[in-house]
C-alpha positions in Angstrom: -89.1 -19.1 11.5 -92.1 -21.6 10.9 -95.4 -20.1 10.1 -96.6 -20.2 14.2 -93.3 -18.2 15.1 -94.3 -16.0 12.6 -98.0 -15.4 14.0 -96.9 -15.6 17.7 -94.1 -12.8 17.1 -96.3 -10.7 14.5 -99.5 -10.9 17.7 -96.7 -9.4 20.3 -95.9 -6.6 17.8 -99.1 -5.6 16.8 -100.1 -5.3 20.5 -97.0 -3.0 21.3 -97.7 -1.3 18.6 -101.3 -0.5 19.2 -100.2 0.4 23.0 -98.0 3.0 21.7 -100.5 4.5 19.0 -103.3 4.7 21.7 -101.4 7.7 23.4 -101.6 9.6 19.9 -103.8 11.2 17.9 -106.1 8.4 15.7 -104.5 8.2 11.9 -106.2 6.2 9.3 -103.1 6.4 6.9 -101.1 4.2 9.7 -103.0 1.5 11.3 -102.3 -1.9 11.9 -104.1 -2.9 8.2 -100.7 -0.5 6.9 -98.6 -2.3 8.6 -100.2 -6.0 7.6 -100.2 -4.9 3.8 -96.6 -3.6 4.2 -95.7 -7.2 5.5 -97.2 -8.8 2.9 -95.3 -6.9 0.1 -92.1 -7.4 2.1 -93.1 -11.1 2.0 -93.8 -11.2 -1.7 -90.7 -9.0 -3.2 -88.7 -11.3 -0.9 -89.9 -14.3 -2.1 -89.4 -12.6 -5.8 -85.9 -11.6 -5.2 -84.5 -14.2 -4.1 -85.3 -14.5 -0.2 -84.2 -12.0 2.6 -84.1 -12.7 6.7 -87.8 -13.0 7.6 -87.0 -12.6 11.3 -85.3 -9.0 10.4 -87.7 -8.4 8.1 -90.9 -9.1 9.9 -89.6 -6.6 13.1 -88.9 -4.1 10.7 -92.5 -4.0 8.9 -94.5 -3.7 12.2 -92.3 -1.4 13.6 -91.6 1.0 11.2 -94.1 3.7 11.7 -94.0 2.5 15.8 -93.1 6.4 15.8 -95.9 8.1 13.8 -95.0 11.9 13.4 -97.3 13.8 11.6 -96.6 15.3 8.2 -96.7 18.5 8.9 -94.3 18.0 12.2 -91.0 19.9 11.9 -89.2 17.4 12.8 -90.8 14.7 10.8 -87.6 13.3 9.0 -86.7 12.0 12.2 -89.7 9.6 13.1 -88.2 6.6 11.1 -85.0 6.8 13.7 -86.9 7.0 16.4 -88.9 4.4 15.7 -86.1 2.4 14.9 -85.0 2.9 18.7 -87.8 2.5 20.0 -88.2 -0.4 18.2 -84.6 -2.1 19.5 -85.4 -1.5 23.2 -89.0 -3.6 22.9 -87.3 -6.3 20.7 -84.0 -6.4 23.2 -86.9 -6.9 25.6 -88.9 -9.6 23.5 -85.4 -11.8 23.5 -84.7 -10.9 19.7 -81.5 -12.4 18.7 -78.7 -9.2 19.7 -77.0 -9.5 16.5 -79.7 -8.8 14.4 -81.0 -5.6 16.4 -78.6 -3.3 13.9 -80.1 -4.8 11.0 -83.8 -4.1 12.4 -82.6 -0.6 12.7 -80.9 -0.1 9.8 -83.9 -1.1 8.0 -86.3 0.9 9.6 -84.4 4.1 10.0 -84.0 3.8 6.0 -87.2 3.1 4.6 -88.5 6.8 5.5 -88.7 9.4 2.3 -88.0 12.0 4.2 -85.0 10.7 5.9 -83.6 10.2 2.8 -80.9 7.5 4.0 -79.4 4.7 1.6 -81.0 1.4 1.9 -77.7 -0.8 2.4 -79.1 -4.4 3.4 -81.7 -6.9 1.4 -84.3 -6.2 4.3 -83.9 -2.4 3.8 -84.3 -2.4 -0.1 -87.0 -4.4 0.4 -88.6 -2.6 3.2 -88.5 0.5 1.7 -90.3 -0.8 -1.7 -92.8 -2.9 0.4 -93.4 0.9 2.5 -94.1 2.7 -1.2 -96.1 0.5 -2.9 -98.7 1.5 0.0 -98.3 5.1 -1.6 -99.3 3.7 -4.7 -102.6 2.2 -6.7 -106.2 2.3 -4.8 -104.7 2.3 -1.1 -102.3 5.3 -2.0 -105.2 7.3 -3.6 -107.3 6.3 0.2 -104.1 7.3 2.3 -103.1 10.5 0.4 -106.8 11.7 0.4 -107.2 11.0 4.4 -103.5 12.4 5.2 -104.3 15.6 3.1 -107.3 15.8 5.0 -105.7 15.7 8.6 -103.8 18.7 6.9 -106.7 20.4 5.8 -105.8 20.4 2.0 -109.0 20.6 -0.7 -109.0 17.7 -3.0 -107.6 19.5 -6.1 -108.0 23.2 -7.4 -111.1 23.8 -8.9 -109.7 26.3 -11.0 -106.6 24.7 -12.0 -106.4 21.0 -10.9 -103.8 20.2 -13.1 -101.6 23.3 -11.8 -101.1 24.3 -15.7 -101.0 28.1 -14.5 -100.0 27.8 -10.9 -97.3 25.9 -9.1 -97.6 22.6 -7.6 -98.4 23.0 -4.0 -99.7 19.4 -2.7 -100.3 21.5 0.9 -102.8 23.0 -0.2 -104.6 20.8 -3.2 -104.1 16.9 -2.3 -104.2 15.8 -6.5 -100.8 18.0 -7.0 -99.2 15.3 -4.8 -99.3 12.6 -7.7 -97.0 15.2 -9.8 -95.2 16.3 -6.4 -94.3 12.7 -5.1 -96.5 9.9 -5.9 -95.4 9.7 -10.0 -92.1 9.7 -8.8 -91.9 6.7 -6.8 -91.3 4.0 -9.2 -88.3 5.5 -10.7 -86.8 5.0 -7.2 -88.1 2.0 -6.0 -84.8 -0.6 -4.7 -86.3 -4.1 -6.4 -87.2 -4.9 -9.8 -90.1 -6.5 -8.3 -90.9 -3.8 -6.5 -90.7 -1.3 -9.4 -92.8 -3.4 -11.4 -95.4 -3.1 -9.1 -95.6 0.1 -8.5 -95.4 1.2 -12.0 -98.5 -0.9 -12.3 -99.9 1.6 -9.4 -98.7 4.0 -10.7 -100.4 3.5 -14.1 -104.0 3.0 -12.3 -103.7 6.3 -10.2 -102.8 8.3 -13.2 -105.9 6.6 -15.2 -108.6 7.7 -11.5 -107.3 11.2 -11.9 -107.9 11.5 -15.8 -111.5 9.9 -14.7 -111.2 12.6 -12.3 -110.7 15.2 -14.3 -113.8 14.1 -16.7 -116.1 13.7 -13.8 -115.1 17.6 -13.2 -114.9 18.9 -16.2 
């Protein structure tokens, strides 16, 4: 695709997108600025590993959360397959090539944690890195702050913030989702690239929450 395709097809998904979000609730976690920043890791760990098919690629990162469940939803491990069909009937639509459309899918249904689905395709793997990374560093400390406070969670345990006597419980106290999930991620990430990054994240998050920690005393 040349670099107008690219800004023509990534206008006509941002605007279905944004028609489908307006009938929900607002969520600052997954707006279009996620989706953008998810693009443009799933543009640079392509271009790191070795390339991947931008037209697949670019469908998948703007339509991934195009089904946006919330976390406490019982049936939140299924938003990333329903987004992925939802997705395939507006692309079908859009005249994206047929062949393709399981491949879109594939990679969208996968990149979900909670789905917990084997990324089998470049554009998966990478899609599923590019997703985490926003979990991770400055914007993963914003989003986990503003999703725990959707779910009415404090900010940490005043008592115990590093759950030394407690359990971890990240749905009540937002910082025990670093130990929970977050500190976890790079260990699973698909790409070399991708775990180098977040590693890098990872390493600034756990340095806020020592800051953190001194700030409380």
């Amino acid at each position: 695709m040349t670099p107008a395709e690219i800004t023509a097809r990534q206008a006509r998904y941002e605007a279905e997108v944004a028609r489908v979000w307006a009938a929900g609730p607002a969520d600052g976690a997954h707006d279009l600025g996620h989706l953008r920043r998810v693009w443009a890791n799933a543009r640079l760990i392509a271009l790191e590993e070795g390339g991947a098919d931008a037209e697949i690629l670019l469908a998948a990162a703007f339509f991934h959360d195009l089904v946006n469940l919330p976390k406490s939803a019982p049936n939140r491990a299924e938003a990333s397959r329903l987004s992925a069909e939802a997705a395939v009937t507006f692309l079908r639509g859009d005249g994206f090539p047929e062949a393709k459309l399981a491949a879109v899918a594939h990679a969208i249904a996968a990149h979900s944690f909670s789905a917990a689905l084997p990324a089998e395709t470049a554009e998966a793997r990478i899609l599923q890195d590019a997703d985490r990374l926003e979990a991770l560093g400055a914007v993963g400390l914003a989003r986990m702050f503003s999703v725990a406070g959707q779910m009415g969670a404090a900010l940490f345990d005043p008592e115990d913030p590093m759950a030394l006597h407690r359990p971890l419980d990240d749905k009540r106290f937002s910082l025990d989702h670093l130990e929970v999930k977050l500190f976890r991620l790079p260990a699973m990430m698909q790409t070399a690239t991708g775990r180098a990054m977040a590693e890098a994240r990872a390493e600034w998050m756990a340095s806020f929450r020592t800051r953190l920690l001194a700030e409380i005393g």
